[in-house]
PDB file of N, CA, C and O in Angstrom:
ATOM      1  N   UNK A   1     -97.985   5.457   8.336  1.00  0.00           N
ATOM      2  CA  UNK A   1     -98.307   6.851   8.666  1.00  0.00           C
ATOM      3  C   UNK A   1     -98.579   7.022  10.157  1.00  0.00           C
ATOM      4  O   UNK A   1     -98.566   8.062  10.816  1.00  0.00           O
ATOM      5  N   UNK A   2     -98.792   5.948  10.488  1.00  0.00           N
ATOM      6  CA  UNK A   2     -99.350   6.052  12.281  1.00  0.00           C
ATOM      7  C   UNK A   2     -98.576   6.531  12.968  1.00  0.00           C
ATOM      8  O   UNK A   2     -98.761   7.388  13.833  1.00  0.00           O
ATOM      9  N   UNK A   3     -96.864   5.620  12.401  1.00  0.00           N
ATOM     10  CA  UNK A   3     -95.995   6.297  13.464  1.00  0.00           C
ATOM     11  C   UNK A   3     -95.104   7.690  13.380  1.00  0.00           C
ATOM     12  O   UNK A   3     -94.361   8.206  14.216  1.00  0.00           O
ATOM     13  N   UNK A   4     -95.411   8.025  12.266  1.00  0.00           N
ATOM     14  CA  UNK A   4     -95.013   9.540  11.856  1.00  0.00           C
ATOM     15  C   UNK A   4     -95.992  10.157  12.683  1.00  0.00           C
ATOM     16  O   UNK A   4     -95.507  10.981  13.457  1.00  0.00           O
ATOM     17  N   UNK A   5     -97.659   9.955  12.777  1.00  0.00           N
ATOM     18  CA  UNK A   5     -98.262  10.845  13.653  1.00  0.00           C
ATOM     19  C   UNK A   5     -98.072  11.072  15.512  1.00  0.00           C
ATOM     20  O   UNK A   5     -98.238  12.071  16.213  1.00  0.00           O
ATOM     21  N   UNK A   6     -97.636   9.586  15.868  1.00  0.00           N
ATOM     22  CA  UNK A   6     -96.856   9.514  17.102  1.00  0.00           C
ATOM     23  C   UNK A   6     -95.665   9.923  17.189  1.00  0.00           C
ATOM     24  O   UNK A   6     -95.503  10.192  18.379  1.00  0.00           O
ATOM     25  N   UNK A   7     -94.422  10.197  16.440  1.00  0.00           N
ATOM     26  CA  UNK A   7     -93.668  10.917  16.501  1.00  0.00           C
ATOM     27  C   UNK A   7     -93.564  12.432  16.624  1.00  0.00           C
ATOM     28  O   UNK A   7     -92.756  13.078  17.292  1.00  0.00           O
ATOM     29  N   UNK A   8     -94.426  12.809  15.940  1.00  0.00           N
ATOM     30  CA  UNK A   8     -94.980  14.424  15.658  1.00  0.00           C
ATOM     31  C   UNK A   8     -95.654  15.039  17.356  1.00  0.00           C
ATOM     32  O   UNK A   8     -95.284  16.057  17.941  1.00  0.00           O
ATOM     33  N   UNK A   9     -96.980  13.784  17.938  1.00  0.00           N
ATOM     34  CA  UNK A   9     -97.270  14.337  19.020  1.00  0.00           C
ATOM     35  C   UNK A   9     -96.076  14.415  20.054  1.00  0.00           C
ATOM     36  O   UNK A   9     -96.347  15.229  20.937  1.00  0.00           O
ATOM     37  N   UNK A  10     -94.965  13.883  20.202  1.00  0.00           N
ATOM     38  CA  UNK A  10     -94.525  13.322  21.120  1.00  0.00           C
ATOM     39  C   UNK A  10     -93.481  14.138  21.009  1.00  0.00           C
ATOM     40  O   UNK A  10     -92.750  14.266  21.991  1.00  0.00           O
ATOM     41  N   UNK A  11     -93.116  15.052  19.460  1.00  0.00           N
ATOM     42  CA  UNK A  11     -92.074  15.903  19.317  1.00  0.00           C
ATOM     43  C   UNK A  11     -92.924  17.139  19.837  1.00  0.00           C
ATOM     44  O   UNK A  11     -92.396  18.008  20.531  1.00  0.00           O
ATOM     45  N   UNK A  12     -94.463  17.188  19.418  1.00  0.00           N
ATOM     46  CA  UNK A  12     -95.050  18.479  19.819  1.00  0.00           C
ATOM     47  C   UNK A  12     -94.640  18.590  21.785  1.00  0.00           C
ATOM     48  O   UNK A  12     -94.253  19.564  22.430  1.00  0.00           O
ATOM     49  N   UNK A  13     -94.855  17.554  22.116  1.00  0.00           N
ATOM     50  CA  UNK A  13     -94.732  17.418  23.793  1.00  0.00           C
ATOM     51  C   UNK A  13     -93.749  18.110  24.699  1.00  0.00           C
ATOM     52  O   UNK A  13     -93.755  18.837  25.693  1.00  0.00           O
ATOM     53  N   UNK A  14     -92.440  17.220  23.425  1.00  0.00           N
ATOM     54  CA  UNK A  14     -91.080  17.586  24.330  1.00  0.00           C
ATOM     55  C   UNK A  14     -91.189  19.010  24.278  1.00  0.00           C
ATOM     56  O   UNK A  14     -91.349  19.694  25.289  1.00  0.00           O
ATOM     57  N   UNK A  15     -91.105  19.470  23.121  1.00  0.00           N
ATOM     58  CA  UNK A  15     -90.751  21.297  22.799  1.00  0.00           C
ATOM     59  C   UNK A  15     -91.804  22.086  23.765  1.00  0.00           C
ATOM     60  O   UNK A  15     -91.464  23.187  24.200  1.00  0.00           O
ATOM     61  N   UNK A  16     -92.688  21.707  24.002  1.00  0.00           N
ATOM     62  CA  UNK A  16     -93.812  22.734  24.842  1.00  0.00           C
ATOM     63  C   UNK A  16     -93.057  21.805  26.666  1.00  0.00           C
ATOM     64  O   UNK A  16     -92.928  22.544  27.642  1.00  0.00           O
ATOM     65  N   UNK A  17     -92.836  20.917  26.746  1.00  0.00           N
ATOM     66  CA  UNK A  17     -92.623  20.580  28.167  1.00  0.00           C
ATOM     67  C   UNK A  17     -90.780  21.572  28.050  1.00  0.00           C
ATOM     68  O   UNK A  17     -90.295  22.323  28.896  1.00  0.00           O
ATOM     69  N   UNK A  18     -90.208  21.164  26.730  1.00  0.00           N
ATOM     70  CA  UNK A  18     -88.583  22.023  27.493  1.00  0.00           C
ATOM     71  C   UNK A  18     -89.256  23.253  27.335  1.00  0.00           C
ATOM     72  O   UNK A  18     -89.006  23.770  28.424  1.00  0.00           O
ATOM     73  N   UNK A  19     -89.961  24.096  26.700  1.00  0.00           N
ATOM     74  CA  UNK A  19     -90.038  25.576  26.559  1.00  0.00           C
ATOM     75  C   UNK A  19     -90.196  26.236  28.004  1.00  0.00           C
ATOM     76  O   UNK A  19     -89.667  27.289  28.358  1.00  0.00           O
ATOM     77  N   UNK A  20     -91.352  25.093  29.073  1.00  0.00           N
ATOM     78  CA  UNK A  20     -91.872  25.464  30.120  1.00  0.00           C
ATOM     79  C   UNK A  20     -91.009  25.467  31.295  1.00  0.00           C
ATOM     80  O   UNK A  20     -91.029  26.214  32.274  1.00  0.00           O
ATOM     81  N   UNK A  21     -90.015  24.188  30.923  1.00  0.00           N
ATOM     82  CA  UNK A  21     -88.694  24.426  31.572  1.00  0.00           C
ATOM     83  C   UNK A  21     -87.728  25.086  31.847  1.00  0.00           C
ATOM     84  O   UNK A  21     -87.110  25.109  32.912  1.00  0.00           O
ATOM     85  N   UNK A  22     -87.447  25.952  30.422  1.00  0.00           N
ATOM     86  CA  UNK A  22     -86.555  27.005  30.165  1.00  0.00           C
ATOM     87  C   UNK A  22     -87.698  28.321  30.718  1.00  0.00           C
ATOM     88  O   UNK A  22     -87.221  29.232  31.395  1.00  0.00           O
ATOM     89  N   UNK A  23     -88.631  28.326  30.505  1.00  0.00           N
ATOM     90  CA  UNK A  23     -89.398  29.690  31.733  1.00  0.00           C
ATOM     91  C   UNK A  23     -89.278  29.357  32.874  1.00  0.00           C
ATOM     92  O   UNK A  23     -89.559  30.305  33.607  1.00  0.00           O
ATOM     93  N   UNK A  24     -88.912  28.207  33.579  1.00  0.00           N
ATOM     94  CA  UNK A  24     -88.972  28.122  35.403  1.00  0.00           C
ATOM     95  C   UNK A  24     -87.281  28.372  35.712  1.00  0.00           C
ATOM     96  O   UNK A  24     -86.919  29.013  36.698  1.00  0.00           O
ATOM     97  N   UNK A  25     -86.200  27.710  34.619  1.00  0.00           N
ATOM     98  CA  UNK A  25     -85.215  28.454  34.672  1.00  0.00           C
ATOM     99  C   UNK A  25     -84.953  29.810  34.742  1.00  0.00           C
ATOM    100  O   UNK A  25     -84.209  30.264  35.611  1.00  0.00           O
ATOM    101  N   UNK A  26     -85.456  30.449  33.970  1.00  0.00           N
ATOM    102  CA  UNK A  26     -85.165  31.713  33.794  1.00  0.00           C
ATOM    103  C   UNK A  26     -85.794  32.341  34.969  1.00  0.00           C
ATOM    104  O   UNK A  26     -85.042  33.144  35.520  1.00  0.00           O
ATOM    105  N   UNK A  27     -86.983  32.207  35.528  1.00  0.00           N
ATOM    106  CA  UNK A  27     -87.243  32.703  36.450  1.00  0.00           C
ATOM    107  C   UNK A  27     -86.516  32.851  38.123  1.00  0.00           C
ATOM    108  O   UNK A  27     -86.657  33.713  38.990  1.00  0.00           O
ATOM    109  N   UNK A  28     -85.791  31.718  38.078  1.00  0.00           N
ATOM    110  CA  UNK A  28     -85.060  31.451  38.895  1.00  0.00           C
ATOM    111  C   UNK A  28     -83.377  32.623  39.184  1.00  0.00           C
ATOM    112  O   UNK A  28     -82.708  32.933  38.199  1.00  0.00           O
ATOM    113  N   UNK A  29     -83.115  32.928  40.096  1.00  0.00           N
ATOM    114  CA  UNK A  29     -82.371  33.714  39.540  1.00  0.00           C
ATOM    115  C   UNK A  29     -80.586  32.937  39.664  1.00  0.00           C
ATOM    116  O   UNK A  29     -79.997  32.281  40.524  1.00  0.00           O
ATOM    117  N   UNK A  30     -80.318  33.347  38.601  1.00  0.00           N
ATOM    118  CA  UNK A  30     -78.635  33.067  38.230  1.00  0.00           C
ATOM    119  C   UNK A  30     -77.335  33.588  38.849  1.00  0.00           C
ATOM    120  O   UNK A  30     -76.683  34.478  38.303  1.00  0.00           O
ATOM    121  N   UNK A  31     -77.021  33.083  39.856  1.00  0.00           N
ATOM    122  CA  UNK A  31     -75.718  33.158  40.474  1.00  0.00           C
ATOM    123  C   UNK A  31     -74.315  33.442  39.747  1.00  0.00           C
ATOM    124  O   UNK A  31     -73.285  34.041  40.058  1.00  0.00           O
ATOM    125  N   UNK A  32     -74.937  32.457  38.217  1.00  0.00           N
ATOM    126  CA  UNK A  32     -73.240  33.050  37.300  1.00  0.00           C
ATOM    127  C   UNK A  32     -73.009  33.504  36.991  1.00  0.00           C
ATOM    128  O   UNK A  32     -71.821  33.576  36.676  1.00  0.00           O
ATOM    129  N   UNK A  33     -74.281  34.731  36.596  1.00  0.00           N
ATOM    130  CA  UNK A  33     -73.895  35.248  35.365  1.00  0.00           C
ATOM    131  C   UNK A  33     -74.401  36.565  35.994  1.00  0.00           C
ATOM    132  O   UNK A  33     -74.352  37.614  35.352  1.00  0.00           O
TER     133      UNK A  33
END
């Protein structure tokens, strides 16, 4: 069970670190589109 709970924090991590990523993207402004 331990490593299901280290998997879980570490999935909670990525999704909140890309979410914060995809807001500094977006803020940025887009040349392509």
């Amino acid at each position: 069970m331990r490593g299901l709970l280290i998997a879980l924090v570490l999935g909670v991590a990525a999704y909140v670190g890309f979410k914060k990523y995809q807001n500094k993207v977006n803020e940025m402004p887009n040349i392509e589109y």
